[in-house]
C-alpha positions as CSV (number, residue, x, y, z in Angstrom):
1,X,17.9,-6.5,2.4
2,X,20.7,-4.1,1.9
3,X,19.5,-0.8,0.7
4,X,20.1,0.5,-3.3
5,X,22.9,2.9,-3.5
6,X,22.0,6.5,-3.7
7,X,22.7,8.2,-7.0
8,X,22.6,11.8,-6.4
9,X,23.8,14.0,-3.3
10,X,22.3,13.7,-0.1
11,X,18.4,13.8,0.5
12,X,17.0,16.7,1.9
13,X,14.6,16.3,5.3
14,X,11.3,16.0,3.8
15,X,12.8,13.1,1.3
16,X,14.6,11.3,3.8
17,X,10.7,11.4,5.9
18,X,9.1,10.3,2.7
19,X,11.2,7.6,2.2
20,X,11.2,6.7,6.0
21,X,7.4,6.9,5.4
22,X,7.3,4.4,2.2
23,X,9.5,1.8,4.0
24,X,6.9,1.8,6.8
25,X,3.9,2.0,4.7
26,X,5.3,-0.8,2.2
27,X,6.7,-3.2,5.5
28,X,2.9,-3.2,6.4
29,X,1.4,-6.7,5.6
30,X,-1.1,-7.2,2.5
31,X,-3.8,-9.1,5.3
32,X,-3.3,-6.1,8.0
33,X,-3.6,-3.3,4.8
34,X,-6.7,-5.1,3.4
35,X,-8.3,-5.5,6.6
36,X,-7.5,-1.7,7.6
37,X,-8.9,-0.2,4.6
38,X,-11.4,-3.0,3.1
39,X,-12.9,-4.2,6.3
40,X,-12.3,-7.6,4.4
41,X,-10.6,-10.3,7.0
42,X,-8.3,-12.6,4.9
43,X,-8.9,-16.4,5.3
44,X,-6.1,-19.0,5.9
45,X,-4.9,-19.4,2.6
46,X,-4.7,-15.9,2.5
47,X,-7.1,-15.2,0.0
48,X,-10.3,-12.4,0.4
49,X,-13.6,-11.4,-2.0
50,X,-12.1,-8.9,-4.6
51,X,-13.1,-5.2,-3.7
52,X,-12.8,-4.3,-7.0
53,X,-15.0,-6.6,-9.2
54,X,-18.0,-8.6,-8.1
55,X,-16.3,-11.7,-6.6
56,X,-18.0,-15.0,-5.4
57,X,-15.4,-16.4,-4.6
58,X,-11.8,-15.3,-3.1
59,X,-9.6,-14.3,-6.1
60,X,-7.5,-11.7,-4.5
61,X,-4.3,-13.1,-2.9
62,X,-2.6,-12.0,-0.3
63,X,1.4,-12.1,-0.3
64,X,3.7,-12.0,2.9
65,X,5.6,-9.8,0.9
66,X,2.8,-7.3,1.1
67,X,1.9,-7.9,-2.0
68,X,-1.7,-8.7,-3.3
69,X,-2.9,-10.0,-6.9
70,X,-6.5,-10.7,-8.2
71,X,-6.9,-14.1,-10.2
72,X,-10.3,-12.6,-10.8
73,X,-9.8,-9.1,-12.7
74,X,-5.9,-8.7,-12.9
75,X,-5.5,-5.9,-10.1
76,X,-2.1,-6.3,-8.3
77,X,0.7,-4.5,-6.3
78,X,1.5,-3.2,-3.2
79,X,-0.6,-1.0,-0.6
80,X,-0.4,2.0,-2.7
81,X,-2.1,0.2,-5.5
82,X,-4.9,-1.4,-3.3
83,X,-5.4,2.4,-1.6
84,X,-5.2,4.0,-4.8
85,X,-7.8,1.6,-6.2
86,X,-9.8,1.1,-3.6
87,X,-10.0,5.4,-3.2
88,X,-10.0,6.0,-7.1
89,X,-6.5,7.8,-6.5
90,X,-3.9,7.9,-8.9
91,X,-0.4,6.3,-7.9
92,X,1.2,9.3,-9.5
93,X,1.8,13.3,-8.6
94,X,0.2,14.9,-6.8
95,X,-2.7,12.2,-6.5
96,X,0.1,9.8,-4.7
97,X,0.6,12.8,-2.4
98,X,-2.4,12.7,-1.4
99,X,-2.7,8.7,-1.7
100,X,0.4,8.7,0.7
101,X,-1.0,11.1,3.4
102,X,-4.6,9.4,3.7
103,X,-2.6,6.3,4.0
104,X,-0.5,7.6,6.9
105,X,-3.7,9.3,8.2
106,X,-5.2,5.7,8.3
107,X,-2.0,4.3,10.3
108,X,-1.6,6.8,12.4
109,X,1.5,8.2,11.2
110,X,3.0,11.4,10.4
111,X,3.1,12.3,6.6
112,X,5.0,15.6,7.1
113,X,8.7,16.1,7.4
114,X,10.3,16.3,10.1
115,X,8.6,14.0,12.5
């Protein structure tokens, strides 16, 4: 993938490591993310039991573009949304902040700048 021009002057340091940051968090896959933070191992097909609704049977899909969607109660998106879900976190401000850092925290990365 070629990466989307930039439309204002250069980044600083601690928005060039967020965005490093991001592209890692995002290139993880939906089954590794889910199993990580849910404790939920993905069959086969790539399908688990929904974390987020009572779930009989697997609705939630797992994408290999590290994507996820629930055929069950609608809830869908990438590893931010699951997290931010999953931990009652908002996916905006100062909630994703924090959503990113307990995220990094759970990957073992570094969520400050200049690492």
């Amino acid at each position: 993938l070629t990466p989307a021009p930039k439309r204002w002057g250069g980044a600083s340091p601690a928005r060039a490591c967020r965005t490093e940051l991001d592209e890692f968090l995002l290139a993880i896959p939906a089954a590794t993310y889910v199993r990580e933070l849910a404790g939920l191992e993905p069959r086969r097909d790539g399908k688990v039991n929904c974390p987020f609704h009572a779930d009989d049977t697997p609705s939630l899909q797992l994408y290999e573009d590290g994507t996820f969607y629930c055929y069950g109660c609608g809830a869908g998106g990438s590893i931010y949304d699951f997290a931010g879900t999953l931990w009652t976190l908002e996916t905006k401000g100062r909630a994703f902040l924090e959503l990113r850092a307990r995220l990094a925290d759970s990957f073992g990365l570094c969520a400050g700048a200049g690492s």
